[in-house]
N, C-alpha and C positions, 0 to 999 in steps of 0.2 A: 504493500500500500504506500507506504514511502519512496518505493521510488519510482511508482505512478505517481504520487504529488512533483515530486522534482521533474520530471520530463513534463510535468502540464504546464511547471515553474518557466523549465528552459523553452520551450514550448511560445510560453507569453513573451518574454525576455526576445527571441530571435525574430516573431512575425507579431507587428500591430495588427493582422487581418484576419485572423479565426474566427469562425463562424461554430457553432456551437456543436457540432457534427465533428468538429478538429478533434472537442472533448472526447470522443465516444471512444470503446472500447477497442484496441486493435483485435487482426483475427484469432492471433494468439492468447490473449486476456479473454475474447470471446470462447474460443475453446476451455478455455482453463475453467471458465464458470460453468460453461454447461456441463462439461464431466463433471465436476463439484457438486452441482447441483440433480445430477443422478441418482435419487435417491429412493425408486422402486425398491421395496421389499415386501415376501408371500411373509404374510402373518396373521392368521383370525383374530377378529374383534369381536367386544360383545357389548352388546349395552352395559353400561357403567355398573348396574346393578346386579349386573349376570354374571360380572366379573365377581365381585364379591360373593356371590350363591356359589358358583363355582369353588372357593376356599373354604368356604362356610361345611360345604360339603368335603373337602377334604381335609381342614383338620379343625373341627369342629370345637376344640378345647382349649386350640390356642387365642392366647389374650387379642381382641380388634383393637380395644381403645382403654385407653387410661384418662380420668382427668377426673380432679379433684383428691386422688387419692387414690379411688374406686375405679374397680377394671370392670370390662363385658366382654364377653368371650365370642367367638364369631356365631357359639350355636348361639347365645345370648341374645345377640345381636340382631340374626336374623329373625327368630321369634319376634320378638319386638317388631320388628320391623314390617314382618306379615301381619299381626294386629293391626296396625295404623294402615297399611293397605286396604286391608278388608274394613276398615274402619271408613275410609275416603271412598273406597268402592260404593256400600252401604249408603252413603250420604249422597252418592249420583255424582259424583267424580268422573268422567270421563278421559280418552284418554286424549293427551295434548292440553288438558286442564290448566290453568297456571293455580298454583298453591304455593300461598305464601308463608313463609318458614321463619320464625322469632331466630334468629342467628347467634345468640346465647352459646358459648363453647362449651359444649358437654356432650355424655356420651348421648343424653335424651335429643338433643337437634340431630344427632347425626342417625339414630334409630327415624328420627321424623324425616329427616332427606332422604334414607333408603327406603321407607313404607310409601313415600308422594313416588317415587320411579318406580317402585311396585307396583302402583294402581295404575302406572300407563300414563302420570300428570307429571309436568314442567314443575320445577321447584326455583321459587326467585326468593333469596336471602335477603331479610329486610334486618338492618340493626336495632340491638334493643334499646341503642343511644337517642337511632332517630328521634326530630320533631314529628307528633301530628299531621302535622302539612305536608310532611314528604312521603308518610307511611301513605296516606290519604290521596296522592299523586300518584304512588305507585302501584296500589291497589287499581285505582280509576283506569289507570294510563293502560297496565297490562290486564283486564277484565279478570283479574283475581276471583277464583269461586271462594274462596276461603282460607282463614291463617290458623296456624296450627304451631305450638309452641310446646316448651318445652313440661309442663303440665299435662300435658296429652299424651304423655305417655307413662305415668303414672301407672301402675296394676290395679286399680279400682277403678279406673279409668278403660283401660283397655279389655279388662276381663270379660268381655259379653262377647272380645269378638275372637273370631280362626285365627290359630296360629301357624293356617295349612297356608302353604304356597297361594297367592292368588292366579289364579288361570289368565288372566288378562295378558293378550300378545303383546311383548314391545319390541319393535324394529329398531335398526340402526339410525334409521331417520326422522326418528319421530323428537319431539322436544325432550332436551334433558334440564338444561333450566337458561334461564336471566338474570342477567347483572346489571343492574344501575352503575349508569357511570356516575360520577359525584355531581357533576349538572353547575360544577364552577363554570359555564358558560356559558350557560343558562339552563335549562329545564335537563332533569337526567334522561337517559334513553338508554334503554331498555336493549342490552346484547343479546339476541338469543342465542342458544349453540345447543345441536343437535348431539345424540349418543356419539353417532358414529367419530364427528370431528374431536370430540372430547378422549372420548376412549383411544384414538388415533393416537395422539399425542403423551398419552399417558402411558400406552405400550413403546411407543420409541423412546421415552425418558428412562423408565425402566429399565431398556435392554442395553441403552448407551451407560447407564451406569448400575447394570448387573443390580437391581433391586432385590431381595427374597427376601424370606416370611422369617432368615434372621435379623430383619431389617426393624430398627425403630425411629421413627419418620416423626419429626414435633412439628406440631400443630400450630404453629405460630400466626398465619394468616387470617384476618378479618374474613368471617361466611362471605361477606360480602365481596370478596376480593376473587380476583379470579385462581390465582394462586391456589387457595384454598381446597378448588377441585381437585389439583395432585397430591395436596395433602392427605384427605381423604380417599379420593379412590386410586392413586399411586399406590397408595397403603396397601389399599381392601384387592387390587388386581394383583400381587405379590403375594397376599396371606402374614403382611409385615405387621406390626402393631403402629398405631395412632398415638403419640404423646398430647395432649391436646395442653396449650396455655392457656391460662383466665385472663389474663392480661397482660397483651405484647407489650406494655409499657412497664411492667414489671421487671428489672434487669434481674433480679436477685431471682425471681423464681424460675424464670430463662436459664440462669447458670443454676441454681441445684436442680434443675432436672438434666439439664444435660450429662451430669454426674452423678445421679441418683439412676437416670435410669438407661442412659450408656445411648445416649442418641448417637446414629450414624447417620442420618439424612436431616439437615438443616435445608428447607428453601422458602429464599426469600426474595 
């Protein structure tokens, strides 16, 4: 890259007369980048949540998430998680639904995000910092059927509903959820991103840097942040554990976990 800037330097220095096309790529720099840029590979995908079902079912006892103290184990996990499905099902949840999710770090949002992609609905992370006005914006803006917090998953709460797999088909293309952009520039808007792009990327991060189920992955990212999704389902497509933080501004609780519970994947 340096010493494309100097030949554009020497470049300006020898002719006053370039015309913007002088800048452009020689055929060599052209070739360089398309090979580069080669980056076909055969490798199944699954909906985010399938990914997880997938570990869940292979080792069923190992720890998904830690935070507050308190573990859930992946069968834990997914129990949970088929509740609030058939829970959103029952209520007439459809699929491609948007549902909105109290973003609260703990293990109960993250049972609540995997139960909204079991019923086949979009999950769009609202803060529990948010004003009124903005929860109220983003409900309106993406036709929100409904918010679901971290309350809702409570066992006296849940107990009335299946803990059996929900039947509902999810495609690779169907919605997996929404992120508010912050709206410094004026109103936020709404990113959707489908299973398949999501899952995409979370299997090449993975394989670029050899992720497994010895893997312990912290939590550090706002729901609301896009980050957040490798967090979690980086995690749950590996069978790794979830470190989950209460508060990224917290430095002190950031470094005793790090050393309490042997973090190897920090992203930020």
């Amino acid at each position: 890259m340096f010493e494309q800037y100097i030949e554009l330097i020497q470049k300006l220095i020898s002719n006053n007369d370039l015309s913007f096309a002088d800048f452009g790529a020689t055929e060599k720099e052209y070739n360089f980048i398309q090979k580069y840029n080669t980056s076909d590979d055969s490798y199944e995908i699954y909906p985010l949540h399938v990914m997880f079902e997938r570990e869940a079912k292979r080792n069923p006892n190992h720890v998904a998430v830690i935070s507050n103290g308190t573990e859930m184990t992946y069968y834990e996990l997914d129990f949970k998680s088929n509740q609030v499905a058939n829970k959103l099902i029952e209520q007439g949840i459809q699929k491609n639904d948007m549902v909105g999710v109290i973003g609260v770090r703990c293990k109960e949002t993250i049972a609540n995000i995997l139960g909204i992609l079991k019923a086949g609905a979009c999950y769009i992370p609202i803060d529990p910092d948010y004003p009124k006005e903005r929860v109220d914006y983003i409900v309106k803006k993406s036709g929100c059927k409904t918010i679901i917090e971290p309350k809702d998953v409570m066992d006296d709460v849940l107990k009335q509903y299946s803990s059996e797999k929900p039947k509902r088909v999810v495609e690779l293309d169907d919605l997996a959820y929404v992120i508010f952009t912050s709206g410094s520039t004026g109103h936020p808007k709404g990113v959707v991103i489908t299973h398949r792009e999501a899952a995409n990327t979370i299997i090449d991060i993975n394989r670029k840097f050899n992720i497994s189920d010895c893997d312990r992955i912290l939590g550090i990212s706002s729901m609301c942040f896009d980050l957040s999704v490798f967090d979690i389902f980086g995690t749950f497509s590996a069978g790794a554990t979830l470190i989950q933080i209460k508060d990224q501004r917290d430095v002190q609780e950031i470094y005793d976990s790090l050393r309490r519970y042997k973090i190897t994947v920090w992203n930020s």
